[in-house]
C-alpha positions in Angstrom: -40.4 -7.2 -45.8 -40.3 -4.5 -43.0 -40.9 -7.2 -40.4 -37.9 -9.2 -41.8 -35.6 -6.4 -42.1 -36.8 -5.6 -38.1 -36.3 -8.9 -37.2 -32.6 -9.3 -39.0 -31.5 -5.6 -37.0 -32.3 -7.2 -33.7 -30.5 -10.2 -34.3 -27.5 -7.9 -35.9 -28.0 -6.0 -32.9 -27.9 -9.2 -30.3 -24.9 -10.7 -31.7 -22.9 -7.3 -31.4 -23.9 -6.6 -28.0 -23.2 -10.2 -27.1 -19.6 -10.6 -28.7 -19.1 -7.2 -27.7 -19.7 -8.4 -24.2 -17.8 -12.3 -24.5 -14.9 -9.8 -25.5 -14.2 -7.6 -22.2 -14.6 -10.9 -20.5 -12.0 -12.8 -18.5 -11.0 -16.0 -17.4 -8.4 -17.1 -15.3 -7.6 -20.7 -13.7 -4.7 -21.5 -11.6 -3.8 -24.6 -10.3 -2.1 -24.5 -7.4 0.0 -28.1 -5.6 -1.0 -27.8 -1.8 -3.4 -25.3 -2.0 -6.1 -25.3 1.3 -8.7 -22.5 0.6 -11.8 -21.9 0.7 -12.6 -18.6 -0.8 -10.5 -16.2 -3.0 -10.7 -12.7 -3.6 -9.8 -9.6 -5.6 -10.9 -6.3 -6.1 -12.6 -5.7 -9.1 -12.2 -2.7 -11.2 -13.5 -1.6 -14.0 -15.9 1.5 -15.8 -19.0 -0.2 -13.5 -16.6 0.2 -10.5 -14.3 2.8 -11.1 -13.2 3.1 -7.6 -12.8 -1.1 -7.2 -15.0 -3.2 -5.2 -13.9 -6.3 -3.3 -15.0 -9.4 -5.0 -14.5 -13.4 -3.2 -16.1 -16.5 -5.0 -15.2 -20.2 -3.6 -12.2 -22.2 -4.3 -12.4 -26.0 -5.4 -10.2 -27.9 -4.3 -6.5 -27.1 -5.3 -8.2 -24.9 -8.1 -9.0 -20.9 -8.4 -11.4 -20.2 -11.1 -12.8 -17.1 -11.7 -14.8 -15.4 -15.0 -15.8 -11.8 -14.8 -15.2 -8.0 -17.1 -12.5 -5.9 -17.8 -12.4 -2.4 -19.9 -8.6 -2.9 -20.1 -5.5 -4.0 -19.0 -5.4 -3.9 -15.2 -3.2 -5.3 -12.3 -4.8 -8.1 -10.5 -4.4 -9.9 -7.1 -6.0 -13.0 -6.3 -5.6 -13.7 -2.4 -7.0 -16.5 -1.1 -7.7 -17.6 2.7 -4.8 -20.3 2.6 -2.9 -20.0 6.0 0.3 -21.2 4.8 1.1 -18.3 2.6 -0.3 -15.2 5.4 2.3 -13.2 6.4 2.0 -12.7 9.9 3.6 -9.7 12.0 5.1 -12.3 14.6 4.7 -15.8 16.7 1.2 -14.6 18.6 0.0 -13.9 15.4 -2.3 -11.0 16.2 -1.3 -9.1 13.0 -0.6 -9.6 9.8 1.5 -8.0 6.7 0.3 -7.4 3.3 2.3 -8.8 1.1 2.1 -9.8 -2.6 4.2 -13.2 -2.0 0.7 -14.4 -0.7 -1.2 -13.6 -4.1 -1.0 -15.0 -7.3 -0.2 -11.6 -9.4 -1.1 -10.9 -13.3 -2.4 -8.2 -15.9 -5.8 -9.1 -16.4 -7.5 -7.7 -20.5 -10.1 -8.2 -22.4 -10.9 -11.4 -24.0 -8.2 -12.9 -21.7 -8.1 -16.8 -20.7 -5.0 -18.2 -19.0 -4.8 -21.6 -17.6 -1.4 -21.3 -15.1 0.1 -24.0 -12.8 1.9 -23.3 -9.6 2.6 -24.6 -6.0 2.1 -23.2 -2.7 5.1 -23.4 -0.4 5.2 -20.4 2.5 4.4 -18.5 -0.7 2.0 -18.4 -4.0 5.1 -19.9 -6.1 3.0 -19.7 -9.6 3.5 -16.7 -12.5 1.5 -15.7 -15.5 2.3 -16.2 -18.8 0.4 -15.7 -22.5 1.7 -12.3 -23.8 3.9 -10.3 -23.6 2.6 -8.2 -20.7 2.2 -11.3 -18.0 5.6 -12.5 -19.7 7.2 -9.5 -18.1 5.0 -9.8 -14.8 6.5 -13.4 -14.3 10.0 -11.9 -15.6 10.2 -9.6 -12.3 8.5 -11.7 -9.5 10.5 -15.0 -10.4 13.4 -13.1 -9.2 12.4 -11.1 -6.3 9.0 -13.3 -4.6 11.9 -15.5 -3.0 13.8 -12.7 -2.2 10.5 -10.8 -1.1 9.6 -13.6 1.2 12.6 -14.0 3.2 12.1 -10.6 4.1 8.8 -11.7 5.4 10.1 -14.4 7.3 12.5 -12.6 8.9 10.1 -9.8 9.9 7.9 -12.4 11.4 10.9 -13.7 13.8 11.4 -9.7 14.5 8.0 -9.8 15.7 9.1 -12.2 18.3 8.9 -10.0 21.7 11.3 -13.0 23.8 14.1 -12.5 20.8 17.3 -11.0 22.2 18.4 -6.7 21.1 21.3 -8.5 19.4 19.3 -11.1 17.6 17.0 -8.4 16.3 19.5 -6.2 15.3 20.9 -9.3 13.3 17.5 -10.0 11.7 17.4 -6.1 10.8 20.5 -6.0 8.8 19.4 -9.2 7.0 16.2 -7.0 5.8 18.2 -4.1 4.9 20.2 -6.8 2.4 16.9 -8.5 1.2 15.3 -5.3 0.7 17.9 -3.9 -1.0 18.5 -6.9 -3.6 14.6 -6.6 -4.7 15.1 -2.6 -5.2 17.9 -3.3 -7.2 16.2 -6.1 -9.6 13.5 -3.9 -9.9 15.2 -0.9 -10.2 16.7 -2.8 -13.2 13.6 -3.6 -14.1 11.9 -0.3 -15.1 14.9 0.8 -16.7 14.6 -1.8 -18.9 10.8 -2.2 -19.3 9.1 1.0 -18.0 7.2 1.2 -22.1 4.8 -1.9 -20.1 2.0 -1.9 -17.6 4.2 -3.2 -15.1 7.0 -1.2 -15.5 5.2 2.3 -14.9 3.6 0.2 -11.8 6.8 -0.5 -10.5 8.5 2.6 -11.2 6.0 4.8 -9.0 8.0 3.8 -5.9 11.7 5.1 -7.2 10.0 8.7 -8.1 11.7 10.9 -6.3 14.9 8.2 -4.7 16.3 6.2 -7.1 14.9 8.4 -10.1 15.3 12.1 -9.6 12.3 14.5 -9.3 14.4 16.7 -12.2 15.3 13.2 -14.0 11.9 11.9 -14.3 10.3 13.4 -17.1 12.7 11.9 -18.9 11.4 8.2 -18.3 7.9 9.6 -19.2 9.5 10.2 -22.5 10.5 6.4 -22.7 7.0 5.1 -22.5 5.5 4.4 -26.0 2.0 6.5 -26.7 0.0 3.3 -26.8 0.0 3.7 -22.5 -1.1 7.2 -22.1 -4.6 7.0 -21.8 -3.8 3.2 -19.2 -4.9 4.0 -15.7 -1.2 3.2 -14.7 0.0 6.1 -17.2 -2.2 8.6 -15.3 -1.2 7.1 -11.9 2.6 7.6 -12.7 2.2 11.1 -13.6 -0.1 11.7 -10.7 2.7 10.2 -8.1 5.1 12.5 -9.5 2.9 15.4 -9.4 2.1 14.8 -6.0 5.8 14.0 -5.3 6.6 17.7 -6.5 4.2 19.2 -4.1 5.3 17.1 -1.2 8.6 18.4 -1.5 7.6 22.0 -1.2 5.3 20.7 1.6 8.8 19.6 3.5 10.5 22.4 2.6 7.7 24.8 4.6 7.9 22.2 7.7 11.5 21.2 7.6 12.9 21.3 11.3 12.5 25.2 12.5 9.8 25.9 10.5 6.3 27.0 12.3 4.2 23.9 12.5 1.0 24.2 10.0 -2.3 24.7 12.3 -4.7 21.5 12.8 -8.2 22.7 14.1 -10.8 20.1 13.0 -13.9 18.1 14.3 -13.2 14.8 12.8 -11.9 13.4 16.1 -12.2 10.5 17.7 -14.6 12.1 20.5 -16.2 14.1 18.0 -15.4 17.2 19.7 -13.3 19.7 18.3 -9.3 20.0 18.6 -7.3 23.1 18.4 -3.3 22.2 18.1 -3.0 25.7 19.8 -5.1 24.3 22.8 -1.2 22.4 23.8 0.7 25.2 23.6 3.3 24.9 26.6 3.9 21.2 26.2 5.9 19.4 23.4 3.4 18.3 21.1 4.5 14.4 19.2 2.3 13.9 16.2 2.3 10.4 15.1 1.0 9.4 11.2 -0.4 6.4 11.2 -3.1 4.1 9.7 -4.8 0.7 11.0 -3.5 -0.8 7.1 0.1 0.1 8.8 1.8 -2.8 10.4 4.6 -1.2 11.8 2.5 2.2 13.0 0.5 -0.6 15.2 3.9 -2.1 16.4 5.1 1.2 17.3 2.3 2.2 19.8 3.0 0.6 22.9 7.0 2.3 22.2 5.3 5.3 22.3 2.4 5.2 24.8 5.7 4.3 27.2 7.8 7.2 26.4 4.6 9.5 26.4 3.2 7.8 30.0 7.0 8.7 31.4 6.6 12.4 30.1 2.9 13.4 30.5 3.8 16.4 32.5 5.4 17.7 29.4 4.5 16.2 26.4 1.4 15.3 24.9 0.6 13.0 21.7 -1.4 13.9 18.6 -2.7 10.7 16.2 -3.5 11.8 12.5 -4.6 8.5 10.8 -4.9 8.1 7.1 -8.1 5.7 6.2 -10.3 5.1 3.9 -13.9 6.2 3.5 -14.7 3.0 6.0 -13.4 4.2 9.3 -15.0 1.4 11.2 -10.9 -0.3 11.4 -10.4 2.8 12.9 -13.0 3.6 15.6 -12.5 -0.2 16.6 -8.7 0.2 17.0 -9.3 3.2 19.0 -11.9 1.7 21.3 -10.2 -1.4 21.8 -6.6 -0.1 22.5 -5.1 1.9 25.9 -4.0 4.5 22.8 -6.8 7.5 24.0 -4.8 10.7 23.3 -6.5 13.0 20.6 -7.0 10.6 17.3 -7.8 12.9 15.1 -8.8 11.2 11.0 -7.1 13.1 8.2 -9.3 14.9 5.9 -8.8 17.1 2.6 -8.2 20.6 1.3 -7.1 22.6 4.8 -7.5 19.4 6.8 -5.2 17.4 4.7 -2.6 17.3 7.0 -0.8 14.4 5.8 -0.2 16.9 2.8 0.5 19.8 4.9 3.0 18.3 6.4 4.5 16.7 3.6 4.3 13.1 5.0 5.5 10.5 2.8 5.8 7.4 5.0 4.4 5.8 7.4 4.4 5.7 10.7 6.3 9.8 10.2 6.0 11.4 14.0 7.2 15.2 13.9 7.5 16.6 17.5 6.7 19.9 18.2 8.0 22.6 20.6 6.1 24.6 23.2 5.9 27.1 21.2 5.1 25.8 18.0 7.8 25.0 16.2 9.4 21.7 14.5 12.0 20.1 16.5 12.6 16.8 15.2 10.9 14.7 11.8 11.3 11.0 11.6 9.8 8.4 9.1 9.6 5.0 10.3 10.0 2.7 13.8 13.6 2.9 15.8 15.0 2.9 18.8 17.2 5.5 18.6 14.1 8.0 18.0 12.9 7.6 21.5 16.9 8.8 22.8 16.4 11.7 20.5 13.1 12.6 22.1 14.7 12.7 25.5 17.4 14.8 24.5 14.8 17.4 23.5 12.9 17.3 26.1 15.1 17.9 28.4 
């Protein structure tokens, strides 16, 4: 009888470990007209990888396929190696943009399997549906992945170096629209939807523009309880938190203000740098990142203006990375860019945070004697005039 009863608890305990495990998984299989891959991949996340890990298995045919675990509902890319949808930075093709026109997007959760069907054109045209979560996740990028890749396309003919000042400033002004019909829709969006995974996803990029630091606790208030304890919840509330601190951040380095002090070891050379070390020459301090298409694009702009004024001004790289800072040293040792490259760190060498950085590339110039002259966020022309006038 004790052996039975053993034997029944075992297989009690086999089934519920088994079903328990059949429910986190997930299965996803999109069809896709025109597809020509070889290999997909996604980063995985989930309570055996809390910090994600990079996952690719093969592709058959026109067909992704792909079963694995999830702990709840969570954002999912699945990229693939098809040519026709990269977004490259320009004709040579050297770089490329991240972009999520080239990925086929959806909230992946437990017990999930969704069969979808799509095409690929210059773009992954295919959208989830299911529930009511991928429902809304198709809702948003039906509207703005055309929009969304126009603006790609017309940053890759910007990326043309033979293309005429006129011609670019055209292309420009067609971003600005393009870019400003997908904030709009999206804006529109989270009003409507921010109680959903990806409303609070989308909204972390109008804290603090389109939705007021003061009038953002009021959209927390909008988002049913069931979310709190999402990933997505916490991430909201941490981008607003960090947001807050930013702004005090600027406020301590707005133009005038004493520039915070950078003495650190994590240098390209390895030896140490002391920001008081160029006092007497204008100091430019570029924010940057290999991820960063346009802080790449930018560098030769700048290595010019900085060659034409080395007897006054020198330039400071601070580049944001991840843990892996092979991109990094390889950039480095591969490019004519060999002023100080200095990685950013955390707690006093967090200068990204010290300075209250919250684009990419920002470059803050610095006076002779230490203090902020000029703050700018982003690549332009009309930077490089305002440089000159200061140095002068």
């Amino acid at each position: 009888m004790k052996k039975t009863l053993l034997l029944v608890l075992a297989i009690f305990c086999l089934f519920t470990f088994t079903n328990a495990q059949s429910e986190n998984n997930v299965k996803v299989t999109v069809k896709l007209k025109g597809l020509k891959a070889t290999k997909c991949s996604f980063r995985l996340q989930n309570k055996e990888n809390p910090k994600g890990k990079w996952v690719s298995f093969p592709v058959k045919g026109e067909t992704i396929s792909h079963q694995w675990k999830v702990d709840e509902p969570t954002l999912v890319y699945f990229s693939s190696d098809d040519r026709a949808v990269m977004k490259f930075s320009g004709p040579d093709k050297r770089g490329y943009f991240m972009s999520p026109v080239s990925s086929f997007v959806f909230i992946a959760y437990p017990g999930m399997n969704m069969n979808v069907e799509g095409k690929i054109s210059d773009y992954v045209d295919a959208f989830p549906s299911g529930d009511k979560e991928n429902n809304l996740v198709a809702e948003l990028n039906r509207k703005i992945y055309p929009l969304q890749n126009k603006t790609m396309n017309v940053l890759y003919q910007m990326g043309d170096k033979t293309i005429s000042a006129s011609k670019k400033e055209e292309l420009k002004s067609q971003r600005n629209k393009l870019d400003a019909q997908v904030s709009e829709i999206s804006f529109k969006f989270v009003q409507k939807h921010i109680s959903s995974i990806y409303g609070m996803i989308t909204a972390r990029k109008f804290i603090g523009n389109k939705i007021s630091l003061k009038e953002f606790p009021k959209y927390l208030k909008k988002i049913n309880s069931k979310y709190k304890k999402s990933r997505y919840y916490k991430d909201l509330v941490d981008t607003y938190k960090r947001l807050v601190s930013q702004k005090k951040s600027q406020e301590k380095t707005k133009v005038g203000r004493k520039a915070p002090r950078i003495k650190t070891n994590a240098t390209y050379s390895g030896k140490e740098f002391d920001l008081k070390s160029y006092r007497g020459k204008y100091v430019l301090i570029d924010f940057w990142g290999t991820w960063c298409g346009y802080c790449i694009k930018g560098m030769p702009e700048m290595k010019k203006f900085a060659d034409a004024h080395k007897s006054k001004m020198r330039i400071v790289g601070i580049a944001s990375e991840s843990k892996n800072t092979k991109p990094w040293r390889n950039f480095i040792k591969n490019n004519p860019y060999k002023w100080v490259q200095v990685l950013n760190g955390k707690g006093k060498h967090d200068y990204v945070k010290q300075f209250g950085v919250s684009g990419f590339p920002t470059k803050i110039l610095i006076s002779p004697k230490g203090k902020i002259l000029l703050r700018h966020v982003g690549e332009d022309p009309q930077f490089y005039k305002d440089l000159e006038k200061l140095l002068k």
